[in-house]
C-alpha positions as CSV (number, residue, x, y, z in Angstrom):
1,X,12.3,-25.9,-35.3
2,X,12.0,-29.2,-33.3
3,X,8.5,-30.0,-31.6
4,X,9.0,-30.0,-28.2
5,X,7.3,-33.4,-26.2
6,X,4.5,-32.4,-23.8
7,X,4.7,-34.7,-20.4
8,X,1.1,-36.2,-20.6
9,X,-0.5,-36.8,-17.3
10,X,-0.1,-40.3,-16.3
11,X,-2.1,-42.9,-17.7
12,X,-4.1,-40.3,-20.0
13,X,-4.8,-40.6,-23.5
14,X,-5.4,-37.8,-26.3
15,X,-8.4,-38.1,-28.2
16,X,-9.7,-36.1,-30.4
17,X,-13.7,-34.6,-30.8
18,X,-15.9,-33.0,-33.1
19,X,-18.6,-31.4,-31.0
20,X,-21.8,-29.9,-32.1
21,X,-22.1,-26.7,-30.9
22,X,-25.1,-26.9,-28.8
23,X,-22.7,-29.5,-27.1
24,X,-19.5,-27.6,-26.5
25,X,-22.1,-24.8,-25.6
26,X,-23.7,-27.6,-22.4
27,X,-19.8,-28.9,-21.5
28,X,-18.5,-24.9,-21.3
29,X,-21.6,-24.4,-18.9
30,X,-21.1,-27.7,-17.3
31,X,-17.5,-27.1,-16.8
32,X,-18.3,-23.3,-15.2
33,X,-21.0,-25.0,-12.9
34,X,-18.4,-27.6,-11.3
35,X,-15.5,-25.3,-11.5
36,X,-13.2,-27.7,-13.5
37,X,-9.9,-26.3,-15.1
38,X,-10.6,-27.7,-18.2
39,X,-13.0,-28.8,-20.4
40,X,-10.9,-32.4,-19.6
41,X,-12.1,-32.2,-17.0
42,X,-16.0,-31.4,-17.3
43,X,-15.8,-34.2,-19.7
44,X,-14.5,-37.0,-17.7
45,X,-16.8,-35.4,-14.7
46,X,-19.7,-36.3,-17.3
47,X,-18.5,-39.9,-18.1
48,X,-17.6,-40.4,-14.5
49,X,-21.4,-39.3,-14.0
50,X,-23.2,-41.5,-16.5
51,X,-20.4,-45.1,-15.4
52,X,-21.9,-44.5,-11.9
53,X,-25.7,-43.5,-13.5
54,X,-25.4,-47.1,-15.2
55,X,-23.9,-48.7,-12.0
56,X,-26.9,-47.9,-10.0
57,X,-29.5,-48.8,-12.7
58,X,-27.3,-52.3,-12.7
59,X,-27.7,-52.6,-9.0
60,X,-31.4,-51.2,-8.7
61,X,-32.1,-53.6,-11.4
62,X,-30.6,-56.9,-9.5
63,X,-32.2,-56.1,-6.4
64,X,-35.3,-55.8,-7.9
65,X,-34.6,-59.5,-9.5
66,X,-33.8,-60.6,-6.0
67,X,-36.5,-59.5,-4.5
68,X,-39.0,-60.5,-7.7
69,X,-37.5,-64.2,-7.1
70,X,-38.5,-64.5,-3.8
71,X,-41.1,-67.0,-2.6
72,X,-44.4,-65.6,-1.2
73,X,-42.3,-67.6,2.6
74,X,-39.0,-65.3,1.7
75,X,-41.5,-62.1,1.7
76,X,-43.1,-62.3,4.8
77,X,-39.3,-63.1,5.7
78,X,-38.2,-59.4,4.4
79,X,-40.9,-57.7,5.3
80,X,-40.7,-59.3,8.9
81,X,-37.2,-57.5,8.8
82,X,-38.1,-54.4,7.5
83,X,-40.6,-54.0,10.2
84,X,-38.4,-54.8,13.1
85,X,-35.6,-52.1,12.2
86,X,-38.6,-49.5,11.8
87,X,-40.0,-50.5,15.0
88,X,-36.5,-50.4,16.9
89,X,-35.5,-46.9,15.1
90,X,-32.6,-48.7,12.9
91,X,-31.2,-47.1,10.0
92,X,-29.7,-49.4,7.1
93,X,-26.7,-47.2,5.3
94,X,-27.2,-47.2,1.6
């Protein structure tokens, strides 16, 4: 009997794991908690997760470098800024 092709979603490609069971165990209660229709899913929910996890440590570390590099002028600078949107009830948007 000839195999019958699948449509794959678009873009998609199969892989194929060998999981631990304590790990299929966390992405079968992972995938119940976010209500995903597939373990697929859950998975690329978790890498999705960890890219942005790593995208924020990236950022958090470059402002920190920015603001490490400043002169002791370029501080009093910042801080003068900080102060005056506390003092006039701004909000900066993260």
């Amino acid at each position: 009997m000839p195999r019958v092709a699948r449509k794959r979603s678009a873009g998609k490609q199969r892989r194929t794991f060998s999981l631990a069971p304590d790990v299929t165990s966390f992405l079968d209660e992972f995938r119940a908690r976010i209500h995903a229709p597939s373990a697929t899913a859950a998975l690329e929910a978790l890498v999705r997760e960890e890219k942005l996890r790593r995208a924020q440590e990236e950022l958090n570390a470059q402002i920190s470098a920015f603001y490490d590099s400043l002169s002791e002028q370029g501080r009093r600078e910042e801080l003068e800024w900080a102060e005056f949107v506390h003092a006039h009830g701004m909000h900066v948007e993260e």
